[in-house]
Residue frames relative to the residue before (quaternion, step in Angstrom):
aa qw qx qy qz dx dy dz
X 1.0000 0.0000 0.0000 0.0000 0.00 0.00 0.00
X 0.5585 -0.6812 0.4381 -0.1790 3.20 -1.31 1.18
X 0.0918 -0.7901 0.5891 0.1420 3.47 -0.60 1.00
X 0.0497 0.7258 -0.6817 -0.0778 3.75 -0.25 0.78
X 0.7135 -0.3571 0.5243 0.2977 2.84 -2.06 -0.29
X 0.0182 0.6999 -0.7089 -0.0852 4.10 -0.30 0.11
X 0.2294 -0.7646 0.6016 0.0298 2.75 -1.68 1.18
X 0.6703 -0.6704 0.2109 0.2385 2.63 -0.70 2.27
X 0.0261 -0.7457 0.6651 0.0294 3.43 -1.14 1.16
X 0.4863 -0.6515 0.3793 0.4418 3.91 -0.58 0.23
X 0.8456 0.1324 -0.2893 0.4287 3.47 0.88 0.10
X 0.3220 0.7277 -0.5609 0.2285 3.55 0.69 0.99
X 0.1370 -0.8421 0.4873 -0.1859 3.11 -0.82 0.58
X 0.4715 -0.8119 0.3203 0.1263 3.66 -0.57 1.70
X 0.2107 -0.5229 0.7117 0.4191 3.96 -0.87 -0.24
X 0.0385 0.6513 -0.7361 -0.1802 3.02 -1.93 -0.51
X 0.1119 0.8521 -0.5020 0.0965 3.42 0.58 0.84
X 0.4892 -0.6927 0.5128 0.1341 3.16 -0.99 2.46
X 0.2682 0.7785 -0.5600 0.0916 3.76 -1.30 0.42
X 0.6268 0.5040 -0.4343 0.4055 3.64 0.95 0.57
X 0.0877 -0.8773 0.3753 -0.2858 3.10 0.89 1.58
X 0.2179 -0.8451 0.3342 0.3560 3.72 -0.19 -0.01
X 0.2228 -0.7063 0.5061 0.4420 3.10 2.10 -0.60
X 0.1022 0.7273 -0.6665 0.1277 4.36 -0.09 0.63
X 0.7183 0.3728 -0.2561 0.5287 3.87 0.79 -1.07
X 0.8393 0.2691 -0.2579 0.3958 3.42 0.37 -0.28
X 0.3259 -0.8999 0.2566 0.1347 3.12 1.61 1.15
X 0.2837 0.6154 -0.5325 0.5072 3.77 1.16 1.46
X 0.5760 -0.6690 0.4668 0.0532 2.69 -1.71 1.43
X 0.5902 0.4345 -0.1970 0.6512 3.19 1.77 -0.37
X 0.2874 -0.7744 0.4980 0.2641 3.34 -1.27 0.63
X 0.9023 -0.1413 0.0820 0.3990 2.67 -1.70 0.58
X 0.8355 0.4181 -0.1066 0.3403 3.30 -0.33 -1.45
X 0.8433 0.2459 -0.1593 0.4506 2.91 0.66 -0.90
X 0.2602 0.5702 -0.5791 0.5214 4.02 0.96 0.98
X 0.2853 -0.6783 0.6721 0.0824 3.11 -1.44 1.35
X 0.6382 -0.5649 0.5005 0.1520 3.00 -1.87 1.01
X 0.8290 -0.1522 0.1498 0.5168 3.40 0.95 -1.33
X 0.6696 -0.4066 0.2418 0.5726 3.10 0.86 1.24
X 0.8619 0.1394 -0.2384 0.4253 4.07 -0.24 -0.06
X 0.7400 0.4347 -0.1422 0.4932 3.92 1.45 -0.46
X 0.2170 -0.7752 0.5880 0.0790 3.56 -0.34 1.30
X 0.5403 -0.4746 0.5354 0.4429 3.65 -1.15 0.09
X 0.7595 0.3393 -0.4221 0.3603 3.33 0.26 -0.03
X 0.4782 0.5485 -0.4379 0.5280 3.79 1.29 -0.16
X 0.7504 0.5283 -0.2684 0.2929 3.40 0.53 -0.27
X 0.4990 0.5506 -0.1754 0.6458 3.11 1.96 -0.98
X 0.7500 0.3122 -0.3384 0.4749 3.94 0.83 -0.32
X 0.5721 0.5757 -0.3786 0.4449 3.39 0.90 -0.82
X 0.6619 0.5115 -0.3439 0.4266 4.13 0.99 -0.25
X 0.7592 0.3734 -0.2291 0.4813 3.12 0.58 -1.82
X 0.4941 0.6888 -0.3620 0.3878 3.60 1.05 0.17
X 0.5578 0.6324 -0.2015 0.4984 3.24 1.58 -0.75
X 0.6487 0.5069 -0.2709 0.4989 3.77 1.27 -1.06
X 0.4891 -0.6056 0.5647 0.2739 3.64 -1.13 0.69
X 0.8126 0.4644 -0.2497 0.2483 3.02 -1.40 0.60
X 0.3742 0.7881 -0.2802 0.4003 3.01 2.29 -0.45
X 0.4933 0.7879 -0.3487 0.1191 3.58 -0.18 0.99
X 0.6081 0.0286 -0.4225 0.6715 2.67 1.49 2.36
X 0.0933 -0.7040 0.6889 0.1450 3.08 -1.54 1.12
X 0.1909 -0.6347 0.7488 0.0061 3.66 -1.68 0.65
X 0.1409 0.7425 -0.6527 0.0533 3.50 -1.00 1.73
X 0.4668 -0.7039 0.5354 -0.0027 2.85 -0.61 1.47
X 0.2934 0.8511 -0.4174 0.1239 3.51 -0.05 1.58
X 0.5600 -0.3671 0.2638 0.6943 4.23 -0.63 -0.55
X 0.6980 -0.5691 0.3824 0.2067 2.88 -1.33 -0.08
X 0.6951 0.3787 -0.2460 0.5594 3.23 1.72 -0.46
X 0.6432 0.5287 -0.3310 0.4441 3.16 1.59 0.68
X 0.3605 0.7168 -0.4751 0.3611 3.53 1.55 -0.03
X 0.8613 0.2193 -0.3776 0.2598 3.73 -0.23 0.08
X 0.3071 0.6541 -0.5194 0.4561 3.16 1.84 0.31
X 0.5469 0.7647 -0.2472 0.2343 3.38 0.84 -1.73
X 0.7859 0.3981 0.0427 0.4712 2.75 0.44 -1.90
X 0.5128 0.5645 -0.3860 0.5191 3.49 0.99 -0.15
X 0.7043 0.5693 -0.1396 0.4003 3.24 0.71 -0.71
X 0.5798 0.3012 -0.3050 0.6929 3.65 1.26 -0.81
X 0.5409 0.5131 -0.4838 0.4584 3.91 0.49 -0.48
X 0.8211 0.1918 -0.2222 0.4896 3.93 0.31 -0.60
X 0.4011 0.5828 -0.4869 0.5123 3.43 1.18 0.53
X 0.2959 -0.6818 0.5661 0.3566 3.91 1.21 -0.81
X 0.4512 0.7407 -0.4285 0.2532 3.54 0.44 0.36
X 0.3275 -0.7312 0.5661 0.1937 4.00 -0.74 0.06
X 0.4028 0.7234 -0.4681 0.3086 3.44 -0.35 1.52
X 0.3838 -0.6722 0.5899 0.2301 3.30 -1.15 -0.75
X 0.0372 -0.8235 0.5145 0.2362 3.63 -1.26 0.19
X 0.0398 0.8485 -0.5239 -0.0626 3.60 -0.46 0.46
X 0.8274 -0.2628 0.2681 0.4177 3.28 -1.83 0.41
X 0.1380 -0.8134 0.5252 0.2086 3.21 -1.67 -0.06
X 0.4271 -0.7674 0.3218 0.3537 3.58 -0.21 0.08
X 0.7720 -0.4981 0.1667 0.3580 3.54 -0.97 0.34
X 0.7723 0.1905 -0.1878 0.5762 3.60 1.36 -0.02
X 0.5975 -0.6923 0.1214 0.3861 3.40 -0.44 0.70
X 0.4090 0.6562 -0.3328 0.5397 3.27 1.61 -0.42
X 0.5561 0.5208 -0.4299 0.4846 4.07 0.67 -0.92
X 0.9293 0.3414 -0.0328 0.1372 3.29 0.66 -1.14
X 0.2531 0.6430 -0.3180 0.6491 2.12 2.60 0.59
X 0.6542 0.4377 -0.3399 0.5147 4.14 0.95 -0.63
X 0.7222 0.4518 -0.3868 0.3530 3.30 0.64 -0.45
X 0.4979 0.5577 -0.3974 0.5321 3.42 1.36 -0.57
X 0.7859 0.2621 -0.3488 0.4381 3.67 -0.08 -0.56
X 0.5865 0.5237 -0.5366 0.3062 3.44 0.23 0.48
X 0.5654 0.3562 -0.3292 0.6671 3.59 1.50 -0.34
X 0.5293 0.4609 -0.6823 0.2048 3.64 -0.27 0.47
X 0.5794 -0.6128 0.3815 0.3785 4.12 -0.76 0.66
X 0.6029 -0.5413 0.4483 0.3776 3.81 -1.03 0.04
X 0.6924 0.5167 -0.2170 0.4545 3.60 -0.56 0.62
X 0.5376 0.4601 -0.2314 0.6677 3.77 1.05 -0.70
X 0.1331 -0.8215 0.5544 0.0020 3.48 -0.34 1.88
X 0.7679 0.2379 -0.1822 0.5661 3.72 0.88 -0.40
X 0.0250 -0.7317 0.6717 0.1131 3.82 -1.29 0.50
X 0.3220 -0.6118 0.7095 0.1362 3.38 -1.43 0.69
X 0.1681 -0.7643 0.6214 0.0388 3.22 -0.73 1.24
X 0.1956 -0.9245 0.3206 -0.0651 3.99 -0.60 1.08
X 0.0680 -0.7683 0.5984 0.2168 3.74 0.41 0.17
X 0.4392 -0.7335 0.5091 0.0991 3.12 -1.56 1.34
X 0.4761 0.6210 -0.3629 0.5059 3.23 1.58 -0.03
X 0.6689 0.4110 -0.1969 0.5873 3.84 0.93 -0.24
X 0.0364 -0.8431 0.5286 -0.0922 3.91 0.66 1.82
X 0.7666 0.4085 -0.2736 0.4130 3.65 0.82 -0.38
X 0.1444 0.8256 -0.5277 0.1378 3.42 0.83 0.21
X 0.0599 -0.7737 0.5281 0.3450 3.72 -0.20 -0.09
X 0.6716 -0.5892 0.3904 0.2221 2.72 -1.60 0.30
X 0.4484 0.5491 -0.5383 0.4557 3.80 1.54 0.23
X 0.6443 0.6091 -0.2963 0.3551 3.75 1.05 -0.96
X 0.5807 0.5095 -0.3547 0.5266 3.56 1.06 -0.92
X 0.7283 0.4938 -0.3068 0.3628 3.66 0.72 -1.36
X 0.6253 0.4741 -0.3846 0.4862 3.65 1.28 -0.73
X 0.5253 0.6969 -0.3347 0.3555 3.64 0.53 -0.19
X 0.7110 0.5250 -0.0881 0.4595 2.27 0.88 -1.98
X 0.4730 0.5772 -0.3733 0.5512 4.13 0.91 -1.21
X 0.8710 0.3330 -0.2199 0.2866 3.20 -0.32 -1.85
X 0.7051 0.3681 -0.5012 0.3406 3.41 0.73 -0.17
X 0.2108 0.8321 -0.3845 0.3396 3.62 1.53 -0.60
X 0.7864 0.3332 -0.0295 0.5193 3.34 0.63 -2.14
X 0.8676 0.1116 -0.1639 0.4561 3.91 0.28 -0.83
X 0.7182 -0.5021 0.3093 0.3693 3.50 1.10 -0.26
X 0.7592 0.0022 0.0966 0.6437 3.08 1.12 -0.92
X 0.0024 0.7030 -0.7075 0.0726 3.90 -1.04 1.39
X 0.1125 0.6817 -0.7103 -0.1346 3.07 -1.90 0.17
X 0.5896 -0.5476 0.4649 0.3694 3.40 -1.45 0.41
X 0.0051 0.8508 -0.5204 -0.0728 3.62 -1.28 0.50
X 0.0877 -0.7483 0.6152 0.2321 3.79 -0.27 -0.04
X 0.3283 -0.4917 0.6536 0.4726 3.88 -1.36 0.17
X 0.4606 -0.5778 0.6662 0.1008 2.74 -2.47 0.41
X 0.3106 -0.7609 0.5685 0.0352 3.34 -0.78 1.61
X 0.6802 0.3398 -0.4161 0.4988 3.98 0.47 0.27
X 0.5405 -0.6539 0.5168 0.1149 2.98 -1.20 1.09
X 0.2466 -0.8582 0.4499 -0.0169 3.39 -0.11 1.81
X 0.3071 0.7029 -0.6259 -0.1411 3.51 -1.25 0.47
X 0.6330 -0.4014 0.5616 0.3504 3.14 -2.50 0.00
X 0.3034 0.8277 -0.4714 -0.0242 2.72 -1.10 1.05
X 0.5796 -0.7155 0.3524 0.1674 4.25 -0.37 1.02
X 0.7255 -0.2195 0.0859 0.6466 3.50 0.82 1.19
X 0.8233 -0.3468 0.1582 0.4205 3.39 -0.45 -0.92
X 0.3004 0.6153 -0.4698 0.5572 3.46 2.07 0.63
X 0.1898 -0.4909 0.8284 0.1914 2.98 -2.10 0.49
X 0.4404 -0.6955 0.5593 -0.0974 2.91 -1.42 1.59
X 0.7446 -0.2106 0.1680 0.6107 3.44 1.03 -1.14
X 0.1621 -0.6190 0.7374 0.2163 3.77 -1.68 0.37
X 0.3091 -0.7108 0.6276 0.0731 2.69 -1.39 1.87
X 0.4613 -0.7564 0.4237 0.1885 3.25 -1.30 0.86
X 0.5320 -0.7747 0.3119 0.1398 3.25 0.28 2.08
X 0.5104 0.5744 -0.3870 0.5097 4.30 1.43 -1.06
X 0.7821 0.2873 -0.2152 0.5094 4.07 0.68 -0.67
X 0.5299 0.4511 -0.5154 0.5001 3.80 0.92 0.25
X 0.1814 -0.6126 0.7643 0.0872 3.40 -2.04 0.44
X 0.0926 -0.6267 0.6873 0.3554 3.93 -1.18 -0.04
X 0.2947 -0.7510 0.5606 0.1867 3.68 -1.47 0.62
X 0.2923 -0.6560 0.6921 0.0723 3.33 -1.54 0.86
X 0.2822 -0.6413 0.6478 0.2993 3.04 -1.59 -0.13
X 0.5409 -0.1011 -0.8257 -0.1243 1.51 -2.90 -0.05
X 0.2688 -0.6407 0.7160 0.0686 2.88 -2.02 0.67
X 0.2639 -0.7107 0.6366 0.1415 3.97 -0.65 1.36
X 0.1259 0.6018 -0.7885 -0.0176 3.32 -1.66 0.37
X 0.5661 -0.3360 0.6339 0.4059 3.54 -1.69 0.33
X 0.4749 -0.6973 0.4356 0.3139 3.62 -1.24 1.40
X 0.6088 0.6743 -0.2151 0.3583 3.54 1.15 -0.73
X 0.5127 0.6882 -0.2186 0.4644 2.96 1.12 -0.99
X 0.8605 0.1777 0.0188 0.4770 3.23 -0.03 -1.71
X 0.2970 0.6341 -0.4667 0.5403 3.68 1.48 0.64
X 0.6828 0.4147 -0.1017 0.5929 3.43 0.50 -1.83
X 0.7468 0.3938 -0.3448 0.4104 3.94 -0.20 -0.27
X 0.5778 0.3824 -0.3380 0.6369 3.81 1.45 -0.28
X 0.5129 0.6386 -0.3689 0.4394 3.77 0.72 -0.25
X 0.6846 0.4808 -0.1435 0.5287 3.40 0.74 -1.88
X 0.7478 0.3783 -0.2817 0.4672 3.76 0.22 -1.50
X 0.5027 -0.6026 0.5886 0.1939 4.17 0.45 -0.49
X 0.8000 -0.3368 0.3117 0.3864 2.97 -1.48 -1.23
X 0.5872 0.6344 -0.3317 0.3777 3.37 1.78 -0.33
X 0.3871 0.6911 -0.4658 0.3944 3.62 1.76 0.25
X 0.4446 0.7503 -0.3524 0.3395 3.49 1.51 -1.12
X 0.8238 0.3320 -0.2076 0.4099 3.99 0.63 -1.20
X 0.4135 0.7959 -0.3520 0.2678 3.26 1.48 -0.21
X 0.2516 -0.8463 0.3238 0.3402 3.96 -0.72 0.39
X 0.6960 0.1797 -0.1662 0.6750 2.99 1.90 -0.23
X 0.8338 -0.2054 0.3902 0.3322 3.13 -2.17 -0.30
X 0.7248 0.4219 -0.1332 0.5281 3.48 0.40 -1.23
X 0.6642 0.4186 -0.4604 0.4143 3.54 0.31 -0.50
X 0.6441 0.4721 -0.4910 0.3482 3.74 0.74 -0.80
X 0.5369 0.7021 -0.3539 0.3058 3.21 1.01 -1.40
X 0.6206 0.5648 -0.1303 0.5281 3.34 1.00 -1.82
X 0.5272 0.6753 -0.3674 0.3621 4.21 0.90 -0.36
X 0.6853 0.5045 0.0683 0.5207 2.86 1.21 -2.19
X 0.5016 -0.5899 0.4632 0.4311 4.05 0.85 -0.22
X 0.3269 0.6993 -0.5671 0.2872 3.91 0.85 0.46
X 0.1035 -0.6201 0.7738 0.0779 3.63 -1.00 0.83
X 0.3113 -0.6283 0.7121 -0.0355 2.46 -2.06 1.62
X 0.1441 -0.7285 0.6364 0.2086 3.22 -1.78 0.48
X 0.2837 -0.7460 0.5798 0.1637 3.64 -0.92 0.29
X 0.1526 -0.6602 0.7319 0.0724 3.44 -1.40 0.98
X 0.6768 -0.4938 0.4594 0.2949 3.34 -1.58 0.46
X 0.5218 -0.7223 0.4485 0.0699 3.47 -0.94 1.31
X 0.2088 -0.7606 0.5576 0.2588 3.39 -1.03 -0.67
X 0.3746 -0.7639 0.4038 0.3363 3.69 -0.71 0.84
X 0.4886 0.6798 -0.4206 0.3496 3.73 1.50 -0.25
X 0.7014 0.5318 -0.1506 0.4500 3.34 1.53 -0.95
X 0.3379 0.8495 -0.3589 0.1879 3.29 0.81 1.68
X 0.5574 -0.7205 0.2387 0.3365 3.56 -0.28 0.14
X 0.2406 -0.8429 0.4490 0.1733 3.31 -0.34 0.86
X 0.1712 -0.8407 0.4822 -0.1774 3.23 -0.58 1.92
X 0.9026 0.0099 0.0034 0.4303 3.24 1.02 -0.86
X 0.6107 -0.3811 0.2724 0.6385 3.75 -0.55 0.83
X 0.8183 0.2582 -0.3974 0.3254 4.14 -0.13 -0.59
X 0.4787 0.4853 -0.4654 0.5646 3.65 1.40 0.18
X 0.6080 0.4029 -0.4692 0.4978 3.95 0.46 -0.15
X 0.7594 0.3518 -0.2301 0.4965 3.86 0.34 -0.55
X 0.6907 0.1967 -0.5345 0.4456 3.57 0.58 0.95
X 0.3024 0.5847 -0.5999 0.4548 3.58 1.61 0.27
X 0.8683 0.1511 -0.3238 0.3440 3.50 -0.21 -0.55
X 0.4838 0.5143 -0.5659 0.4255 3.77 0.67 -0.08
X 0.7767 0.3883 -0.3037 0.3920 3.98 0.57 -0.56
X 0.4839 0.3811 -0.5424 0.5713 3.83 1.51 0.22
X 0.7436 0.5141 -0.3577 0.2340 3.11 0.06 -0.52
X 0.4587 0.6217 -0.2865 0.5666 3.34 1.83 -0.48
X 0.7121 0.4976 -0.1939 0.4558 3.61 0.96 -1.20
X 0.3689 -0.7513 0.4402 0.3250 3.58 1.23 -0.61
């Protein structure tokens, strides 16, 4: 696989699909992505086999360890897809910059993904996908049903009012430029960031949010790995 040039359509539009994880919480020697579900489907065959489904798909960039890049890449090769896989860097945000630097010229919008999150559906990618189309920048969100506070060692400090909190998912969409130029601007202080949007959000980027999906969760721990597969398996 190949960087080419792509010639610029108004609605083409990148993966960028995060995977050089270490898995530490879910205490597997393999990462994340690449642990099968049921003997023939990795979390990452799944994450392609969707976003593959959206129009307009017309470069992917996974962004993995290093001793996993040709496993990787096998995969978007038998996914039928057009991409590349390269190294990542030591925080995930590194490795969100490194992915856009191999995405090709021309591909105006990218959807940045965690491969740890195989069921996303594909109405969610597509709302993103609209919304960033329209404002530049989208991310999935869900409200948050536990009552949250701030709190200073072992003081509570403050009760945040939960009606103005969201939790976020991915994929997150930005105009490809945009967020090219906003890791540019921030440096090395993108490095501590936890998502996509916050760097954006560094630089004066306004985000919009569309409405998430609770199926579309991250697998983090051995009991997120064991309803990943009680729910492929539910799915057939």
């Amino acid at each position: 696989m190949s960087q080419k040039k792509i010639k610029q359509k108004a609605g083409s539009w990148a993966l960028l699909l995060v995977a050089a994880g270490q898995s530490k919480r879910l205490k597997s020697s393999v990462p994340k992505p690449f642990l099968y579900l049921d003997g023939k489907r990795t979390l990452l065959d799944l994450c392609l086999a969707v976003f593959k489904k959206v129009p307009g798909l017309a470069y992917t960039v996974v962004v993995t360890q290093r001793d996993y890049v040709f496993e990787a890449a096998g995969l978007v090769l038998k996914a039928g897809l057009p991409g590349v896989v390269t190294v990542g860097g030591e925080q995930r945000e590194d490795s969100v910059k490194r992915g856009l630097e191999v995405i090709p010229p021309g591909v105006m919008y990218v959807l940045v993904h965690d491969a740890a999150r195989p069921f996303v559906p594909v109405s969610v990618v597509t709302a993103v996908l609209k919304e960033t189309k329209k404002s530049g920048a989208a991310i999935p969100v869900m409200p948050v049903k536990d009552t949250l506070k701030m709190v200073v060692g072992n003081q509570v400090v403050k009760t945040l009012d939960r009606a103005t909190l969201r939790a976020v998912q991915t994929p997150q969409g930005f105009r490809t430029e945009l967020l090219k130029k906003a890791f540019q601007k921030l440096g090395s202080k993108a490095s501590s960031m936890t998502d996509d949007a916050a760097v954006f959000e560094a630089v004066g980027g306004r985000v919009k949010v569309v409405d998430g999906d609770a199926v579309n969760f991250k697998v983090t721990t051995p009991d997120d790995l064991q309803k990943a597969r009680e729910l492929l398996k539910k799915k057939g």
